[in-house]
N, C-alpha and C positions, 0 to 999 in steps of 0.2 A: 504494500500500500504506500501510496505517497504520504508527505509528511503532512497534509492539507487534512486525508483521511482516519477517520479514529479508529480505534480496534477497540475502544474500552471507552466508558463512561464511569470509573472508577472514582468516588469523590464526591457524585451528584448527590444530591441533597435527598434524596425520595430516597436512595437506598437505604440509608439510616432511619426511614420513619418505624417506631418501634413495632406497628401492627405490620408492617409490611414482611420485616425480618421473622416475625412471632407466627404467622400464615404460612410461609414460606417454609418454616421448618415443622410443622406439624401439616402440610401437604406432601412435601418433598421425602416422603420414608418410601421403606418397602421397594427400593430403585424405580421410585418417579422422578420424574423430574418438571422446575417448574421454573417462568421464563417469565420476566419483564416482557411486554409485547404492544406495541404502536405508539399510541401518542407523544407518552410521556417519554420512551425513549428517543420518536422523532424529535420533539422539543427540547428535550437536553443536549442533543447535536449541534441544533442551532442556536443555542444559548436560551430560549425562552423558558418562563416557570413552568412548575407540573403543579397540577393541582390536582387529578387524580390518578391512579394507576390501573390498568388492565393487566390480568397475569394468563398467561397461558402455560398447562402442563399437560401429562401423561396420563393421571388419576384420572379417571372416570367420574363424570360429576356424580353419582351413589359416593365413590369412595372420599371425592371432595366434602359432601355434607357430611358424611358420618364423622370423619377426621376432626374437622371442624367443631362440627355440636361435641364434638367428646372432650376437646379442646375448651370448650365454652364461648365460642364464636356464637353470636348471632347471625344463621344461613336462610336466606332466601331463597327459596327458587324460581328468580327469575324469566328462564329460559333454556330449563331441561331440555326439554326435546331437541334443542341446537348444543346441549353441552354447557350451557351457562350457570352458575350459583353465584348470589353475591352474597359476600363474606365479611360483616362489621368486626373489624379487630382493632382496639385502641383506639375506638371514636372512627376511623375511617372505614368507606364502603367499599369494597376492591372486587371487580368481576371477576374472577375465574371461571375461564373455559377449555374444555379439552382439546386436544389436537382434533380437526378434523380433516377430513375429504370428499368431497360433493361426489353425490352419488347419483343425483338427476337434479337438473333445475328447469323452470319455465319461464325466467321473464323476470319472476317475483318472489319467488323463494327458492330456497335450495334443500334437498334432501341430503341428510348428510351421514358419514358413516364419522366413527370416531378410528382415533390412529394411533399411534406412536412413533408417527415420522415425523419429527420435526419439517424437511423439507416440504413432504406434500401439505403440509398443514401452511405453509406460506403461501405454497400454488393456488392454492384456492384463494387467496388475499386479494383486493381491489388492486392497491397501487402499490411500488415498490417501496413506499417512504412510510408503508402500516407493517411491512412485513419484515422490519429488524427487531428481532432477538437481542435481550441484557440478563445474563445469570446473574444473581446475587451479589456475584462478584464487579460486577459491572462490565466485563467482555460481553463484547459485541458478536453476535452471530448474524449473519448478513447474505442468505441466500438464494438472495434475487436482485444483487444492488443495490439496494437501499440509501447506501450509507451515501455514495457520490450524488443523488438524488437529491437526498433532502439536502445536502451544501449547498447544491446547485437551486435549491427551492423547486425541482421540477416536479411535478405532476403527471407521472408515470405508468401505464396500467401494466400488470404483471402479465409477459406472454404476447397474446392476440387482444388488440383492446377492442375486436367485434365479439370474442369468444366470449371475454371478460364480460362484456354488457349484454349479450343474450342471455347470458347466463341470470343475470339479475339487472332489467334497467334502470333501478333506484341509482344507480351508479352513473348513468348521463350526468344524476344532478351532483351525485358524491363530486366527481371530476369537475365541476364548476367550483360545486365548494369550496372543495380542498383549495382549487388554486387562487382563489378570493381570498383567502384567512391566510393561505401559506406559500403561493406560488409565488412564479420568478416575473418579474414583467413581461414574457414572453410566452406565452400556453405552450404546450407540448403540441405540435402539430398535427402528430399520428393520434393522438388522445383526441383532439379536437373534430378530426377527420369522421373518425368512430364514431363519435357521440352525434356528429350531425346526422351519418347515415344510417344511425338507429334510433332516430327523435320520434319515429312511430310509436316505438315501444313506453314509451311515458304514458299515451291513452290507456295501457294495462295496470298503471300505479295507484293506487289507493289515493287520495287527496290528504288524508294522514299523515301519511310516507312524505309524501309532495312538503306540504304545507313545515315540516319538521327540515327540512332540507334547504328551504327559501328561508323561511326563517333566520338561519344559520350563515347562508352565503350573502344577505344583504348587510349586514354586521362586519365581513369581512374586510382588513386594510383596501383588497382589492374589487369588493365589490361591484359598485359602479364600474370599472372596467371588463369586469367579467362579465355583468347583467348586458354592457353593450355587445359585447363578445353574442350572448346569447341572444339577443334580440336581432342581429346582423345573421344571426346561424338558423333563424326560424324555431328557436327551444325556446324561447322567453315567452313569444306565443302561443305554446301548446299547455306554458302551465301558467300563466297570468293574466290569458284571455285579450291579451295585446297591449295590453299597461302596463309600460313601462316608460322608466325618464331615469336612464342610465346618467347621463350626464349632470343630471340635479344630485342623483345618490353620489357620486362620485366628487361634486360639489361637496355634499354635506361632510363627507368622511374630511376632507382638506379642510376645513371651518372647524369642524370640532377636535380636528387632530393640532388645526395653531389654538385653539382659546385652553386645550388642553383638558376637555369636557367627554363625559358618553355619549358616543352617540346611538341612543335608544332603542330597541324594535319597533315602538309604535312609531317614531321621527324618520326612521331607513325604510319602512313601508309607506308611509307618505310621501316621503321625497323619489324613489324609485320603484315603486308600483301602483300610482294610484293619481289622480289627476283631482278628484272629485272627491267630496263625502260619496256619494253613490258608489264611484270605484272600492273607495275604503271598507261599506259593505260589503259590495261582493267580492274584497277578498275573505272576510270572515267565511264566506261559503267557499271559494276556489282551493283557499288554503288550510281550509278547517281550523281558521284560527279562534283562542278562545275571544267571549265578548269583548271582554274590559280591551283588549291591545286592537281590534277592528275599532273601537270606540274612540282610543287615544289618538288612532292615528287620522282619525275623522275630526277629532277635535282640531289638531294640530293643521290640517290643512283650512281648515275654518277661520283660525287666527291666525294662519299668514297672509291669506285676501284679507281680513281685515285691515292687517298693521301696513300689508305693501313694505318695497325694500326700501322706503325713509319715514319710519314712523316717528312722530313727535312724543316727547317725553309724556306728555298729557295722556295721548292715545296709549303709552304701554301701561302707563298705571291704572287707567280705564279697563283694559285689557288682563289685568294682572287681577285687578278685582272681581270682574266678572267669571274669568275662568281659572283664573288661579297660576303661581311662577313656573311652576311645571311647562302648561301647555303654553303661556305667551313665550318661554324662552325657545322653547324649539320651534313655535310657530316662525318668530322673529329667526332664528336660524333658517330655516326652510324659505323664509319670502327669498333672503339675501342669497340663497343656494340659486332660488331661480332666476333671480337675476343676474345672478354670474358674480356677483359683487360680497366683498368681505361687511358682514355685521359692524354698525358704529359700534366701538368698547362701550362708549357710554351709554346706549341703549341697552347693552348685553349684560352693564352691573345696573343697569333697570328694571329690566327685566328678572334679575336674579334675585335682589335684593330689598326690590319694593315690600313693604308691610300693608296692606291694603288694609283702612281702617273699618269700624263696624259703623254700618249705617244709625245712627242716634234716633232714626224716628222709629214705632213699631204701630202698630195697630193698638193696643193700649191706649195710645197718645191720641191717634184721633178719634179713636171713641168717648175718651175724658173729655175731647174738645167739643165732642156732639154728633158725631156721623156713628149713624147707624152700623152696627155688622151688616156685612154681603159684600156682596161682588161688587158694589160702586167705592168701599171702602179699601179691595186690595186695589182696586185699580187706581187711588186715588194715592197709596202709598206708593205705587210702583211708580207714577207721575215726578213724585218729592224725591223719589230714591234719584233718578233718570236726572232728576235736574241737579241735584246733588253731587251726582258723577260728571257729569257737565261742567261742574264748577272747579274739576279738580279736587273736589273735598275738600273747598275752602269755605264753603258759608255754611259751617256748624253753628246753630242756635244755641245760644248760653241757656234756654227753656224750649224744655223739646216741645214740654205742650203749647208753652206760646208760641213756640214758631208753628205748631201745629193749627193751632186759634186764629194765627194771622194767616196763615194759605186758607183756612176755609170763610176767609170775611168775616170771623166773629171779633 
């Protein structure tokens, strides 16, 4: 290997997590053996954190939960029939799954047989930057490239990348993701080639699946690039019903990557999938997404036609009272995305940091002044609120009922 290439991850901070070591050796008896496996080793390559770990061994997940419970792990059984237990050991959640080997797939799932070959258990893997191997010790086992791979941030399918996606075409979108969150500026071109001339196979995906994957790749440093990538390839169309505004998402990630902010799920679905509240709907349906993030992200496009990309200090605090800092800050993010143009700072600690006060008048007050309950009385406060907001929330009444008594002529 070149000096560029690792052979070991020796050092990394996750191998010393105490549940990790503690799992590890109450699986690994009886000559099992068990493996660090994707993420968290891709990401310690490239320097980024790990926040959880996947293990892959030899045990059989029967002999994985027994081991386990006899151990006094809390086990899960997640995802038996593919091989899968999750195993709480020291506060942390860790999957373990068995070696496998596909033994037929259609599309959308894979039958699978369990193994003891490390290698074919990689073969069946999506991309070559999931399927390096870290023992214990932290050597690296690497048998399908991996490791040059992830250096290189490419996005690589293991084998035939048509084989690979008939096999399962959730994986169009995984290959978008991946290279959103993790890829090189440049797509894999034979990955790309693939995915276009299997875009059929997505009409076979659950909205589930779907919606769990978009999710995931609008969040990504490269999203907006990817989602144009996708909408230029005819796949953005097949799972977002032709809404998309790649160029706004790819705005937003640059706006909030300088102010140094998240940027949101509900903020990355308004800004590159959705044009409309209407849109924002029907992604709750296209994407199966839950209410509350179809809601925010409706909000959020609502308050950026409102504020436009020069909104006055008056209008954010209007804005901030009505709907609250949350939705004015990204709305105000999101106007300036579509304009192409970077957020005034001073609207943006406006927006952040406005305290919107409480309205002084209530319904009490004009009934103590003489107005009847019913509908003429909210609508009569809603009038005083309206004009109140108008003013900036400068013309507080030192007497709420007298200023109440003076709006009604008494």
């Amino acid at each position: 290997m070149s000096e560029t290439i690792r052979s070991s991850i020796a050092g990394a901070e996750f191998l010393a997590w105490p549940g990790l070591m503690a799992l590890a050796n109450t699986v690994a008896v009886g000559g099992d053996g068990i493996r660090v496996v994707g993420g968290a080793v891709r990401s310690t390559i490239v320097g980024r954190p790990v926040s959880d770990v996947d293990l892959a061994t030899t045990a059989l997940p029967e002999t994985v939960t027994r081991r386990a419970r006899d151990a006094g792990f809390a086990v899960h059984p997640t995802g038996m029939e593919h091989g899968t237990v999750t195993v709480v050991a020291e506060g942390r959640a860790f999957e373990v799954t068995t070696l496998r080997a596909d033994v037929s797939t259609d599309g959308r799932r894979a039958t699978v047989a369990f193994t003891r070959d490390w290698a074919a258990d990689a073969m069946r893997r999506d991309f070559t930057v999931n399927a390096i191997y870290a023992d214990l010790d932290g050597d690296l086992y690497d048998p399908v490239g991996g490791i040059p791979d992830a250096l290189a941030r490419q996005v690589r399918f293991i084998g035939d990348p048509a084989a690979r996606l008939a096999e399962d075409y959730l994986r169009i979108l995984r290959f978008f993701r991946f290279h959103a969150v993790f890829g090189a500026l440049h797509i894999n071109e034979a990955g790309l080639a693939a995915c276009i001339a299997a875009r059929h196979g997505l009409d076979q995906l659950s909205r589930e699946r779907i919606g769990q994957e978009m999710r995931k790749l609008v969040l990504g440093f490269r999203g907006g690039e990817t989602l144009e990538i996708m909408q230029e390839s005819g796949i953005a169309g097949r799972v977002l019903a032709g809404v998309a505004r790649p160029a706004t998402l790819a705005a937003l990630g640059r706006i909030t990557r300088r102010l140094e902010t998240e940027l949101t799920l509900p903020l990355a679905l308004a800004g590159g999938c959705a044009f409309t509240e209407d849109d924002a709907d029907r992604l709750r349906d296209r994407l199966r997404l839950p209410g509350r993030e179809a809601e925010e992200a409706a909000a959020i496009l609502a308050a950026s036609r409102r504020l436009g990309p020069e909104p006055t200090a008056r209008m954010i605090r209007a804005e901030v009272y009505r709907h609250g800092n949350a939705v004015t800050f990204a709305g105000l993010l999101l106007a300036a995305a579509v304009a192409g143009a970077d957020p005034d700072l001073a609207a943006v600690a406006e927006a952040r940091d406005f305290e919107a006060p409480t309205f002084p008048l209530g319904g009490r007050d004009l009934i103590a002044a003489g107005m009847a309950p019913g509908p003429e009385l909210g609508a009569r406060l809603a009038a005083l609120e309206a004009d109140w907001v108008a003013s900036d929330f400068t013309e507080v009444p030192t007497s709420r009922r007298a200023a109440a008594m003076d709006d009604l002529g008494e």
